[in-house]
VOMAR-240696 format. One record per residue: z, y, x of N, C-alpha, C in turn. Coordinates in steps of 0.05 Angstrom, whole numbers, plus 32768, in hexadecimal, padded with zeros to 4 digits. Atoms other than C-alpha are relative to their C-alpha. Example, Ala and Ser with C-alpha at 12.3 -4.5 7.8 and 13.67 -1.06 7.14 Angstrom:
REM residues 2
80007FE88012809C7FA680F6800080188012 7FFF7FE87FF0808F7FEB8111800E80167FF1 
END
This chain:
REM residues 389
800880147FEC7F8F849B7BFE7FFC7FE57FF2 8007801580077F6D84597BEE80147FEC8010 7FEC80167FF87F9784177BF87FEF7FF28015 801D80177FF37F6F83E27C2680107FE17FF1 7FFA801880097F6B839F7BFC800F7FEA8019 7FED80147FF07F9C836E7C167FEF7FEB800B 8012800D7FEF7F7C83427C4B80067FDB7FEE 7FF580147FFE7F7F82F07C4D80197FFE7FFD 7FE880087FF87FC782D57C587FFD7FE98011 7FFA80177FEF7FD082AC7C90800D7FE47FFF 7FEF8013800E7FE082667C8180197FFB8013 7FE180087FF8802E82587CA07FFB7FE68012 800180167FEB802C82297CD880187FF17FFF 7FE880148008805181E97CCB800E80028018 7FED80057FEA808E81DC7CF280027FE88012 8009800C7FEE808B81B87D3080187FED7FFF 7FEE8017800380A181717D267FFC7FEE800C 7FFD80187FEE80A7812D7D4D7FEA7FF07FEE 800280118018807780F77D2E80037FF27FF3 7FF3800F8019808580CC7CF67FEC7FE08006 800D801E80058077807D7CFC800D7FF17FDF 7FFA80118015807580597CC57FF97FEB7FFE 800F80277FFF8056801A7CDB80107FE98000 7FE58016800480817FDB7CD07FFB7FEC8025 7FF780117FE480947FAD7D0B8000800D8020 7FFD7FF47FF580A37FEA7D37801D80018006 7FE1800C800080EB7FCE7D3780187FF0800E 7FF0800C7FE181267FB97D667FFA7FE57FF9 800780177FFD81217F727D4F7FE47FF9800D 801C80087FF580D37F6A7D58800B80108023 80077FFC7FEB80DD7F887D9D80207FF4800F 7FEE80127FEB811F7F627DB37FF37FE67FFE 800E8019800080F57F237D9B7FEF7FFF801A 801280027FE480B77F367DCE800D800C801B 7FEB7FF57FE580F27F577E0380067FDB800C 7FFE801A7FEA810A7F0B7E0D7FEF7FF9800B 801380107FEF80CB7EEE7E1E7FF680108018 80047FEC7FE580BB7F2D7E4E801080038012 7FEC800D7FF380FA7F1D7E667FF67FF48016 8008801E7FED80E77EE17E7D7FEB8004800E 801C7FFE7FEE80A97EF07E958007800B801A 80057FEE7FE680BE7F237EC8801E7FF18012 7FE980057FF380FC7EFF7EDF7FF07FE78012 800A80127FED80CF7EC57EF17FE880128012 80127FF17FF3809A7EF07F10800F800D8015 7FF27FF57FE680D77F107F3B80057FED8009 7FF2801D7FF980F87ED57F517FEA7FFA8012 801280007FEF80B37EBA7F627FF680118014 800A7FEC7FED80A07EFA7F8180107FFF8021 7FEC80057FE380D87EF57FB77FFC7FEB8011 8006801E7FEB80CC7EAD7FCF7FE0800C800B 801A7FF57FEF807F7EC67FD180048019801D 7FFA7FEE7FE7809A7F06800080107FFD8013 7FE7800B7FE580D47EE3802C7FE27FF48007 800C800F7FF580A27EAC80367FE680118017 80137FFB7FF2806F7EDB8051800A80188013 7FF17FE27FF3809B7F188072801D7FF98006 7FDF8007800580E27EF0807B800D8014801A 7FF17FEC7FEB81177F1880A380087FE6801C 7FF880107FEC812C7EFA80E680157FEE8000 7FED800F800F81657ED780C87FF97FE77FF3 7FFF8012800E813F7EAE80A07FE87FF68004 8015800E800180FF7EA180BF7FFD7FEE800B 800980207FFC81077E6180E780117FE67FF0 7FF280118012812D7E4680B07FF77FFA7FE5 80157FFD801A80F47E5080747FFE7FD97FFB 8008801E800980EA7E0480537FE17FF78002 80238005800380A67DE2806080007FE97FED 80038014801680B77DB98027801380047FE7 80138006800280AB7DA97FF27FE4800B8005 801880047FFE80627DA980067FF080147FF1 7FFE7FF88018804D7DC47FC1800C80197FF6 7FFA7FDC8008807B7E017FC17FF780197FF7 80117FE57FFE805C7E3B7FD07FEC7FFB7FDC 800E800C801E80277E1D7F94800A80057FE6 7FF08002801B80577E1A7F66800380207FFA 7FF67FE2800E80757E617F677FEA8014800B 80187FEC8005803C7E8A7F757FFA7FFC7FEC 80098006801C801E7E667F3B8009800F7FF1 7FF37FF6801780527E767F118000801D7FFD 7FFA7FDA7FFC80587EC37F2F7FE580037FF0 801F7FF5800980097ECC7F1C7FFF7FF87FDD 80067FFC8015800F7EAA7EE1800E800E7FED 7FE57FE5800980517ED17EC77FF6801F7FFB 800D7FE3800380327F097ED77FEB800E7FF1 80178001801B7FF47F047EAD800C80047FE9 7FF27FFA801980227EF57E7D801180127FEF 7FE77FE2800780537F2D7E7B7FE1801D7FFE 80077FE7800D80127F5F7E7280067FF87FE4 7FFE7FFE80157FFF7F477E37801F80067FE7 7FEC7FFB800A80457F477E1F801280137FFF 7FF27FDD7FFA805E7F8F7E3B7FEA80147FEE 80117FF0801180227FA67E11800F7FFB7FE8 7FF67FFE8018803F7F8C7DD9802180148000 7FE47FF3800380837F9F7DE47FFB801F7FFA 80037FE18002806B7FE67DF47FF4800C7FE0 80067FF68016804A7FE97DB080157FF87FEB 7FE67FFA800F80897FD27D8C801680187FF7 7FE77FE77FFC80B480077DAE7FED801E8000 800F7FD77FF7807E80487DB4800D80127FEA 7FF67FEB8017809F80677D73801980158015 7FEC7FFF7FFB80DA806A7D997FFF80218021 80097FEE7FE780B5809E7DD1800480267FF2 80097FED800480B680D37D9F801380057FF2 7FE97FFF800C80FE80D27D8A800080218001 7FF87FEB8009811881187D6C801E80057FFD 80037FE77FEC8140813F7D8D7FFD7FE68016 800380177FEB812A811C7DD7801D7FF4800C 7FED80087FF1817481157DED801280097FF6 7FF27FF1802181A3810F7DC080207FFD8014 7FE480037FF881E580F97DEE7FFB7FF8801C 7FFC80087FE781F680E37E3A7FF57FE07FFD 80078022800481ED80987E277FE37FFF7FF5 80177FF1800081A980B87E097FEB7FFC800F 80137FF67FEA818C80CF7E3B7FFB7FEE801B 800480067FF9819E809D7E687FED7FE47FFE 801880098013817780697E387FE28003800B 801C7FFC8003813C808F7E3B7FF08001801A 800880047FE2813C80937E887FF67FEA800B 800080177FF5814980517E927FDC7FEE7FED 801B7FFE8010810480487E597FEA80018013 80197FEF7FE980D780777E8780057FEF8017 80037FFF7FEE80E880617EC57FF67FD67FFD 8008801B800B80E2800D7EA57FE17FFF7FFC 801A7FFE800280A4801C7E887FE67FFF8013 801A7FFA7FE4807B80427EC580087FDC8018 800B80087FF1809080137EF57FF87FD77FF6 800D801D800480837FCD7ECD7FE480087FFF 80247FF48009803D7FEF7EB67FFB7FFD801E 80057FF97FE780377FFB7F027FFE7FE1800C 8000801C7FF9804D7FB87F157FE47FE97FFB 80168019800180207F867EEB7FE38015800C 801A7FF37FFE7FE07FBB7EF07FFE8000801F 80137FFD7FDE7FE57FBB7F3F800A7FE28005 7FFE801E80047FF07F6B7F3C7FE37FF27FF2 80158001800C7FB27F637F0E7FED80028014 80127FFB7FEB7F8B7F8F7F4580027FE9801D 7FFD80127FDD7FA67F637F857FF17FE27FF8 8006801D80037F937F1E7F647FDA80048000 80157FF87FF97F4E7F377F607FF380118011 7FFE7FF37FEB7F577F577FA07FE780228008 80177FDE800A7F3B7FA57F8A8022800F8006 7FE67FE97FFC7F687FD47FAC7FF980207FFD 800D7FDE80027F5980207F8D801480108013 7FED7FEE7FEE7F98803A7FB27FFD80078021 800180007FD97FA680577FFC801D7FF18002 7FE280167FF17FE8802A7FFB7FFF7FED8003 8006801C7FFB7FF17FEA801780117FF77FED 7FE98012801D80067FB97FD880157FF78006 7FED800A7FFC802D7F8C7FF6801F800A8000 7FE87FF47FFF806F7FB38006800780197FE5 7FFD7FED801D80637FE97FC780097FE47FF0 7FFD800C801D805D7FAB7F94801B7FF9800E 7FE380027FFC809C7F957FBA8011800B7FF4 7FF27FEB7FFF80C27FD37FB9800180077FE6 7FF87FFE801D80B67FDA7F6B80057FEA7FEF 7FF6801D800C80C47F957F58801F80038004 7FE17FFE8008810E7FA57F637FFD801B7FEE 7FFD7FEB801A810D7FE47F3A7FEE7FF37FEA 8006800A801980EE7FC27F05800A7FEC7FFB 7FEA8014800981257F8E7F0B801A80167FFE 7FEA7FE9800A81577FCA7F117FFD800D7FE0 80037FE6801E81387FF27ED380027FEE7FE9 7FFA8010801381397FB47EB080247FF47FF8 7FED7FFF8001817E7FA17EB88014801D7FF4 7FF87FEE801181937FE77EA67FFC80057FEA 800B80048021816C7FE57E6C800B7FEE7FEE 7FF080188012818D7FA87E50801B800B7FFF 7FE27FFB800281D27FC47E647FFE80177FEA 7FFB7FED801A81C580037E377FFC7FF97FEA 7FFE8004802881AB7FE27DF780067FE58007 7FF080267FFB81D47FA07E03800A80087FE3 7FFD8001800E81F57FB87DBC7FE87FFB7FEC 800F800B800C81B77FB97D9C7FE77FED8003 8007801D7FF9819B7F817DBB800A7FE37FF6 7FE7800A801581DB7F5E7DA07FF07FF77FE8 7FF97FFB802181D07F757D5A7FE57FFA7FF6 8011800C800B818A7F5A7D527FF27FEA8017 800980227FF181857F1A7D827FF67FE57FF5 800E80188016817F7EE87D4E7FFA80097FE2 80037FFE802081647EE67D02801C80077FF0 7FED7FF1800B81A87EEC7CEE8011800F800B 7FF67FEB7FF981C67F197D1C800880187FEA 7FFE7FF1801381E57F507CF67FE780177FFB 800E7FE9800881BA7F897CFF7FDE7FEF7FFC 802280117FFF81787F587CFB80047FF47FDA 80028005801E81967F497CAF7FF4801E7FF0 800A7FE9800C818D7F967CA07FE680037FF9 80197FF3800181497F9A7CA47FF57FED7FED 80148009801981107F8B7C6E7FF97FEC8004 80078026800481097F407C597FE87FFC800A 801F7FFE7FFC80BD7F4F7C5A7FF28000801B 80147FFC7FE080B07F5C7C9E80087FE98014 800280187FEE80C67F167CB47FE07FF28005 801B8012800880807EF97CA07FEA80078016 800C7FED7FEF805E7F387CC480077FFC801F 7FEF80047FE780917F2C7D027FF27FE4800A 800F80197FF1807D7EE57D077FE37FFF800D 80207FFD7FF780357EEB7D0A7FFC8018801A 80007FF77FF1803F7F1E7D3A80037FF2801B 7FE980167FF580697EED7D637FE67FEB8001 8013801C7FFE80357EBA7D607FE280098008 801D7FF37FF37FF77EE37D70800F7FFF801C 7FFA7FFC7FDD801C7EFF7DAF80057FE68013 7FFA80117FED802B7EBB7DC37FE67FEE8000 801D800F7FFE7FE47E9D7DB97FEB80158011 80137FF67FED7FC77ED47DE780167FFB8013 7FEC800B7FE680047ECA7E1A7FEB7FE08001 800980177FFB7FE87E7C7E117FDF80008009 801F7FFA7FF87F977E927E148003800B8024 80067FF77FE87FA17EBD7E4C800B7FE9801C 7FF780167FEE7FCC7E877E767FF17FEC7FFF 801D80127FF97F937E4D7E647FED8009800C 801C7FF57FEE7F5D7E7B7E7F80087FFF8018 7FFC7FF77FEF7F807E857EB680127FED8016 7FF180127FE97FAE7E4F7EDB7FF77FF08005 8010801A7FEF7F7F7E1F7EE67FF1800D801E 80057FFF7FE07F6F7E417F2380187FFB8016 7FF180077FED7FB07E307F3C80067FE17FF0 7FF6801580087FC57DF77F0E7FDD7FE47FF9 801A80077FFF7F847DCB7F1A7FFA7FEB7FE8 800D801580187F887D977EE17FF280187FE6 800E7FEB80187F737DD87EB27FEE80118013 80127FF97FF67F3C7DEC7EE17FE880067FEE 80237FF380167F077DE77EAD800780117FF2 80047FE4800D7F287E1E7E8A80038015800A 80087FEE7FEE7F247E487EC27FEA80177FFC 80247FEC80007EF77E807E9E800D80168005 7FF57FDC7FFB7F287ECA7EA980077FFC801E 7FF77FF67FE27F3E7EBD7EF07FEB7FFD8012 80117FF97FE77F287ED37F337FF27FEF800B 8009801E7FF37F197E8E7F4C80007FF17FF2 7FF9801780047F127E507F437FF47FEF8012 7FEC80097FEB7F2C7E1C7F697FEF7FF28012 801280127FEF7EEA7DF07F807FEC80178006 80137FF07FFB7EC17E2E7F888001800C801D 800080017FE37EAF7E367FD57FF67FF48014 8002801B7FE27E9E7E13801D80087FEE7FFA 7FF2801B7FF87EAA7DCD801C801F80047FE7 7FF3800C801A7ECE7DD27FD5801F800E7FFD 7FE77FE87FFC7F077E0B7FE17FF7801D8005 80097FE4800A7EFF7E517FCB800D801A8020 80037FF07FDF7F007E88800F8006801B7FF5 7FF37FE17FFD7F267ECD800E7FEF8011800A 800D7FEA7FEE7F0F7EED804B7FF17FEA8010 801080057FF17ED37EDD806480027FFF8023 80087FFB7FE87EBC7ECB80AC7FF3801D8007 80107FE17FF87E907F0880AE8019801C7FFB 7FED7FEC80047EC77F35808B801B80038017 7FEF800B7FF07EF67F2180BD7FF88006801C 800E7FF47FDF7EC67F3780F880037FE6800E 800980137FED7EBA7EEE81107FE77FED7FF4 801F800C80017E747ECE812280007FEB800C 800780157FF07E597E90813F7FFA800B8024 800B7FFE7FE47E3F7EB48180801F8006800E 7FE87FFB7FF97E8B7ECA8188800B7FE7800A 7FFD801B7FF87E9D7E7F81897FFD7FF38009 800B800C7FF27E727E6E81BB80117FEE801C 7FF080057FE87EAA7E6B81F2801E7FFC7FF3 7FE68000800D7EDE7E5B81C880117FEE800E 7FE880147FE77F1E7E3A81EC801980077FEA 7FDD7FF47FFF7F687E3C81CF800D7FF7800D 7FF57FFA7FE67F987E4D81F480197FF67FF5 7FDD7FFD80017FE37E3681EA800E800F801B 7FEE7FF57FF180117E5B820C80247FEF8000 7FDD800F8004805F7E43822280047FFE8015 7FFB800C7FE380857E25825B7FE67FF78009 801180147FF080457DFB82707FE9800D7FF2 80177FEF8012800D7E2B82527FE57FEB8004 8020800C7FFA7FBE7E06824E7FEE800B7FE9 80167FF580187F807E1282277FF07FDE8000 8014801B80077F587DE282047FE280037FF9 801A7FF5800D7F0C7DDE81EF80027FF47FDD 8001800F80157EF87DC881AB7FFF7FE17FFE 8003801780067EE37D8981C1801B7FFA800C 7FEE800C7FF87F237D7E81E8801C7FFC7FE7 7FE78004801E7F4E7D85819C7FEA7FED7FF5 80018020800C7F217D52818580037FEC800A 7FFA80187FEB7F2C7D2481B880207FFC7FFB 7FE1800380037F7D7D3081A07FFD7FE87FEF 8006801480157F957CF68175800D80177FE9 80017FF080177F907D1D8133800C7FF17FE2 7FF3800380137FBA7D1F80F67FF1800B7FDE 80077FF8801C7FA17D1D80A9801D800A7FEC 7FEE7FF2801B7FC77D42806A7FF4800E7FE6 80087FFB80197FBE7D4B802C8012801F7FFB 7FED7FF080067FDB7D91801B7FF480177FEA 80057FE680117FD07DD27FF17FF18017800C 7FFA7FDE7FEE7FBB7E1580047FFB80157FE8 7FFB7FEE80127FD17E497FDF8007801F7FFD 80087FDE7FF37FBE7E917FDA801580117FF3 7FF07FE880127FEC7ED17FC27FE9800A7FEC 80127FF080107FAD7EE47F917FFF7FE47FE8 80018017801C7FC97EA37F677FF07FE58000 800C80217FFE7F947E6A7F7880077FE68016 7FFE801C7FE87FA17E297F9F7FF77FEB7FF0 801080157FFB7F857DEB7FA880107FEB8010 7FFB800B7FED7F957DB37FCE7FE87FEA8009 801B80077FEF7F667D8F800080067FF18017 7FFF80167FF07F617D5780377FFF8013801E 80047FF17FF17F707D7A807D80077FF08017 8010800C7FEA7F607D6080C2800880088017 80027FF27FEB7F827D758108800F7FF58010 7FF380037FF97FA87D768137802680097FF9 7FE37FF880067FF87D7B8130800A801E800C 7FF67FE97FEA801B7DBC814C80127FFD800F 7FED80097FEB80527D9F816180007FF1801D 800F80057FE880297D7781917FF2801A8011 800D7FF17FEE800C7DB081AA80188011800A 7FE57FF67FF5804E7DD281AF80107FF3801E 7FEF80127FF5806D7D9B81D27FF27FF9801F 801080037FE180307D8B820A8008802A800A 80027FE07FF2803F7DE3821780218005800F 7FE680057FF880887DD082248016800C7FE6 7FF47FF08010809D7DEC81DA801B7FEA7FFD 7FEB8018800A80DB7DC681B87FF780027FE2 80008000801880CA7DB9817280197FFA7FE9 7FEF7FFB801480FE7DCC8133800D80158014 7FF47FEA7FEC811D7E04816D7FEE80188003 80157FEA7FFB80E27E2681817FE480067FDF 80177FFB801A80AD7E53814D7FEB80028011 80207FFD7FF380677E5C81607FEF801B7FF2 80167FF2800580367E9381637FE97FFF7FFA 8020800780057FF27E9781427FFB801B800A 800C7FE87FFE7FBE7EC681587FE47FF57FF9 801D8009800D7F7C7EC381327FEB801E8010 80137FEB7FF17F397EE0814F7FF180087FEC 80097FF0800E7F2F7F088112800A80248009 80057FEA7FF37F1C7F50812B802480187FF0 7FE67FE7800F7F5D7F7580F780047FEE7FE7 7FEC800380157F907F6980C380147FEF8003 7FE87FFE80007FCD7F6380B1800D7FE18002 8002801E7FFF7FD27F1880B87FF27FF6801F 800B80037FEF7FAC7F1380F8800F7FF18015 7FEA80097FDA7FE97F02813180177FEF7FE1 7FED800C801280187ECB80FB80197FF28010 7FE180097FF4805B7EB4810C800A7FED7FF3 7FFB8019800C806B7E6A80F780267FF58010 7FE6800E800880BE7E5580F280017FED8011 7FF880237FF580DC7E1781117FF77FEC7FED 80008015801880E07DF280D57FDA7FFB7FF8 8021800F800A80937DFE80CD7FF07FF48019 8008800E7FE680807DED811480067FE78004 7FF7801B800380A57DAE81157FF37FF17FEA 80068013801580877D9480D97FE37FF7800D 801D800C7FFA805A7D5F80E27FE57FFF7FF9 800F7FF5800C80337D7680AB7FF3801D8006 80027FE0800280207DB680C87FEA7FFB8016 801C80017FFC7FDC7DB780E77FF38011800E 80147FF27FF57FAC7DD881147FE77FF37FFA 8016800D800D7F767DC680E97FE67FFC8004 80137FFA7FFA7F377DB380FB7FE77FF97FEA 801F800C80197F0B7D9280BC80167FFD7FE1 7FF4800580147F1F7D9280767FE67FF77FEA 80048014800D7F0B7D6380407FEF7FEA8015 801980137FFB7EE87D3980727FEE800A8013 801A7FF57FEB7EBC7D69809C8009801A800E 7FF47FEB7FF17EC37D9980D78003801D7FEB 7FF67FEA80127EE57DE180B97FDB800D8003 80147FF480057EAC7E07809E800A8029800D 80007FEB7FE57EA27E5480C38014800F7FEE 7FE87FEF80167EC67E78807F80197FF58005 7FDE800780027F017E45808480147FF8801E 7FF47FF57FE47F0F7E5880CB7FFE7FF18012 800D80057FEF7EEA7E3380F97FFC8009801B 7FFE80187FF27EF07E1B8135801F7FEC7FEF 7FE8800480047F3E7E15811B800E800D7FF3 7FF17FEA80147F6E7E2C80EC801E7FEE7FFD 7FE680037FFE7FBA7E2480DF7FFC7FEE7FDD 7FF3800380147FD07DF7809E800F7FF47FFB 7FE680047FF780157DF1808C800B7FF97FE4 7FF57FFE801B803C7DD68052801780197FF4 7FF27FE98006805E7E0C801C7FF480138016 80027FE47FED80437E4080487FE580117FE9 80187FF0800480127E7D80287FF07FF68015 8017800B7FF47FCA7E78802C800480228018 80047FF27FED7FCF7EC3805680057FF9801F 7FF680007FE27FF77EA3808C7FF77FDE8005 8008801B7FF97FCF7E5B808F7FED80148010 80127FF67FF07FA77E8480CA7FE77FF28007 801B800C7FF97F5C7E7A80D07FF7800A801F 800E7FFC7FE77F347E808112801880068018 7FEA80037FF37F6E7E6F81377FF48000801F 800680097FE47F687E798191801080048009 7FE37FFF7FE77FAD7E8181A2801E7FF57FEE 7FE6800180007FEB7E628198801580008015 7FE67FFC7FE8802F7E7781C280197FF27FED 7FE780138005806E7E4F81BB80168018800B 7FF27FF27FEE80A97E7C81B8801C7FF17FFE 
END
């Protein structure tokens, strides 16, 4: 019998291994350096976030006791939430490319303290990624989801203050051990990669600084002319103020307005016409209005008081809150609920002209609500009912 020549040999399939970084500044120092400033970012971005969500959803506890001053409020920490928030992408990008080596550790779970690490990682990660990316989408008001934002971005803004705080509590040792240049474990590492580290460190903070110039002058108006990445800006609009929701989007027309009357309700209920609120003696204010999508402005506004209108309905003003009802056809803002503290203020407005000329049909025409510190959602446009309760 003939042999049969020996075939090929199959080449041996390497052994299945984790992969290998070798890139420099993939290192706890470089990423406790960009961890503080992300820190910071998201602590002010929460913080702010809460005053933005009491102020607009407060519990019964605390809603006729909300502050209508300073004035300026609201302005301020929205600002800061939007611009924080900008700022913490670019900087969770970086972080994330500091730490990605660290995704492909060998064996995945090496101890109980381990594993809970890596939990506390995953679950940090998804929901900051989650956080700024559906924050991004709301300021440019593009909603791809079927959930309503508001109460989701809520609802993960504490777990991403939870996963963060756990996260610090598990590597608090080596957080420690490379906090400063001479920290101990921040001496171990290679002289060389300070130079590399810096420049790192100084890029990430000159796009943190680019992206915040492009961008806060729609709320911070002396840097308006560098207003070129955001959604708005600030003089762009009717009569010199930038417009959310349209009259038309909103399902209100001029032929609707034809019979327009508001109505107070209360002890001594009446209705008025348009011309009978200009015939009121009418109050000027200089105030803000300022949106949850980050822009405000402030602008010369024109009306009557509420508290006067409260007070001719038999209300008591600083005791009693007041009801808005706007004659926009739906949404979630439609029927608003205004505090003591904002009803009483003398600054608080049933607006009828701003800068100077009757309200234009976008900025809620015949009448609209504006109030100091108050969101622009709950300054109610196309206002025809207020009740005193």
């Amino acid at each position: 019998m003939t042999s049969r020549p020996p075939g090929p040999r199959r080449a041996a399939l390497p052994a299945l291994r984790p992969p290998a970084f070798t890139g420099r500044l993939h290192d706890a120092r470089t990423a406790t350096s960009v961890g503080r400033w992300l820190g910071v970012a998201f602590a002010v971005c929460f913080a702010t976030g809460l005053v933005s969500h009491y102020l607009q959803h407060p519990p019964d506890w605390l809603a006729n006791h909300l502050p209508a001053h300073p004035a300026w409020g609201y302005r301020l920490t929205q600002g800061l939430h939007v611009a924080t928030g900008l700022a913490a992408i670019v900087l969770l990008m970086v972080k994330l490319w500091t730490v990605y080596p660290r995704l492909f550790v060998w064996p995945p779970v090496r101890s109980a303290r381990h594993a809970l690490e890596r939990l506390s990682v995953a679950v940090l990660v998804a929901s900051a990624v989650f956080q700024v990316l559906t924050g991004l989408l709301n300021i440019v008001e593009w909603y791809p989801w079927p959930f309503s934002f508001v109460p989701v971005h809520f609802a993960v803004a504490w777990v991403v203050a939870g996963s963060i705080l756990l996260h610090v509590a598990v590597k608090a040792p080596e957080i420690a051990s490379h906090w400063g240049r001479r920290s101990e474990g921040t001496l171990a590492l290679p002289a060389e990669d300070a130079r590399d580290r810096r420049s790192l460190l100084l890029g990430t903070g000159a796009a943190v600084g680019v992206v915040t110039l492009t961008t806060v002058g729609q709320s911070f108006t002396p840097l308006k002319a560098f207003d070129l990445l955001a959604p708005r800006h600030p003089d762009d609009g009717p009569q010199g103020l930038p417009v959310n929701r349209t009259a038309a989007a909103a399902g209100v027309s001029v032929p609707s307005l034809r019979t327009w009357r508001l109505e107070v309700a209360g002890p001594r209920p009446y209705t008025l016409t348009l011309d009978d609120l200009w015939a009121m003696p009418r109050t000027a204010a200089r105030l803000p209005i300022a949106c949850v999508e980050g822009w405000s402005v402030e602008a010369q506004w024109g009306g009557v008081r509420v508290r006067d209108l409260m007070e001719r309905a038999g209300g008591r003003p600083g005791r009693d809150a007041v009801r808005v009802t706007s004659l926009e056809v739906s949404g979630a803002y439609r029927v608003m609920e205004m505090g003591a503290e904002y009803a009483e203020d003398p600054l608080t407005l049933l607006a009828l002209a701003l800068n100077g000329q009757p309200l234009a049909l976008d900025h809620g025409f015949p009448a609209r609500i504006i109030a100091p510190n108050r969101p622009g959602v709950l300054q109610t446009k196309w206002v025809h009912r207020l009740e005193v309760l």
